[in-house]
C-alpha positions, 0 to 999 in steps of 0.5 A, a space after each residue: 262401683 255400682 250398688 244393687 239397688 235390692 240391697 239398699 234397706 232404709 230403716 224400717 223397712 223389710 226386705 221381700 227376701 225376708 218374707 216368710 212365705 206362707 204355704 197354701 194349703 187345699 182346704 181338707 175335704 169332709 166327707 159324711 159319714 155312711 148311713 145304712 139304710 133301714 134294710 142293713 140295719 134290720 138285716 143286722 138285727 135279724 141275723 143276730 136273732 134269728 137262730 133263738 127268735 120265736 118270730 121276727 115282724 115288721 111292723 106296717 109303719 117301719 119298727 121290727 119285733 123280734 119275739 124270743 121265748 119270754 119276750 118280744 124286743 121292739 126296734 125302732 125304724 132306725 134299728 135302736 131297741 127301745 122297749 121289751 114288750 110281752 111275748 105274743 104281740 098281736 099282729 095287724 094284716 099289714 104287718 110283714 112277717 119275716 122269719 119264723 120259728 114257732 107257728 101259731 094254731 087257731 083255736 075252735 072259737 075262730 074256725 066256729 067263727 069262720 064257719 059263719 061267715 061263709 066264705 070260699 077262703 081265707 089266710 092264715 099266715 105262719 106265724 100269726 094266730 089271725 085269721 085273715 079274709 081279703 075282702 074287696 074294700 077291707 080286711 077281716 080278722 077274726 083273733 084268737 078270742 073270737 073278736 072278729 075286727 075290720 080293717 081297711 089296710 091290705 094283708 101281706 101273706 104268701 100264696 101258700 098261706 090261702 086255704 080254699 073251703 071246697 064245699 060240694 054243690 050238693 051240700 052247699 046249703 047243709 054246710 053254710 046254715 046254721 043250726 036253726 035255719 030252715 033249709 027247704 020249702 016245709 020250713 024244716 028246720 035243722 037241729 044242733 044234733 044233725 051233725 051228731 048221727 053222722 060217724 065222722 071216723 076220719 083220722 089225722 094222716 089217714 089217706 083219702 081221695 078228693 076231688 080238686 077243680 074237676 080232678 081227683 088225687 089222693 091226699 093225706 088228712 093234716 087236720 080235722 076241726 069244726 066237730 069233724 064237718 071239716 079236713 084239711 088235706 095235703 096231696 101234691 104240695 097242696 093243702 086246702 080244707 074239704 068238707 067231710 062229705 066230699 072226702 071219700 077213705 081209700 077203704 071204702 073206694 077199694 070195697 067197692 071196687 072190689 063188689 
């Protein structure tokens, strides 16, 4: 009889049959974890708000404000809140502003400002109390303490927030000198009270006519300020500011269509 050979086990060794055979496992694959981006994490934050927020901002280097009625909760970029700061905070032209509530009003001091400075328009974001004027190489902002400050980065607004100051030819001169500048060659000079004697009657959603870029319309007076010397007027989902002067009152066109 012949023996197998596989069956034949010296003293200290094993057999390959008892082995025990280790089973290869794949390695598990990790996988890391999903980060939102900044957008998911403030989109979150805003809905949360957004029914109670006075305003909602965020700020040109990446944190988000959210201004509720007693204070404003301040998120850093990666969407943690971090402090509780004032209700109020001021706002830099860069600052994109994402949801408002509560509109801010300019105060006499800053158009009394305005006024000075001459220009043909300026921006005024809903929302912000600011004052903004685009310049070519800078930003000026004249803030609600009649503090006029210069920046060098470039605002974010809405078309809709531009307001042109149509000042008629004729009156160009009679509106942009001040009180005591000399309008004409006798050195005439103009006095503080020259506005005075004009009977400035305009009333806030009184119906007048205006002209626009050649072109006249009737609009609706939503706001009257610099002593009375300025309306803003809406007409066709438009609204620019007018000097008085170029502003004519329906009952005055209709006596004189009727003379």
């Amino acid at each position: 009889m012949i023996k197998n050979k596989m069956d034949e086990v010296l003293d200290g060794q094993i057999s390959i049959f008892d082995l025990v055979l280790n089973e290869v496992k794949e390695p598990k694959k990790e996988y890391a974890p999903i980060v939102k981006s900044h957008k998911d994490k403030f989109a979150e934050i805003i809905n949360l708000y957004k029914p109670n927020a006075a305003r909602i901002v965020k700020r040109i280097y990446g944190a988000l404000l959210v201004e509720l009625e007693e204070k404003t909760l301040y998120f850093n970029s990666d969407g943690v809140k971090e402090l509780e700061l004032r209700k109020d905070i001021d706002l830099l032209p860069a600052d994109e502003i994402l949801f408002v509530n509560q509109d801010r009003k300019l105060n006499d001091m800053q158009l009394e400002k305005l006024k000075g400075m001459h220009v043909a328009e300026y921006i005024k974001r809903k929302g912000d109390a600011n004052i903004i004027i685009q310049k070519q190489d800078n930003t000026i902002v004249i803030n609600p303490k009649g503090w006029i400050l210069e920046y060098l980065q470039k605002p974010k607004y809405h078309e809709d927030e531009v307001y042109k100051i149509e000042v008629p030819k004729e009156n160009i001169g009679l509106h942009i000198l001040s009180a005591k500048t000399d309008i004409d060659e006798k050195k005439s000079t103009i006095k503080p009270s020259t506005f005075a004697h004009n009977v400035i009657d305009f009333e806030e959603n009184e119906l007048v006519e205006i002209k626009y870029k050649g072109t006249k319309h009737i609009g609706k007076v939503v706001r009257i300020y610099n002593n009375g010397e300025t309306l803003n007027v809406n007409w066709d989902g438009k609204q620019t500011a007018f000097y008085y002067k170029a502003v004519k009152k329906l009952k005055e066109i209709k006596m004189k269509n009727a003379m």
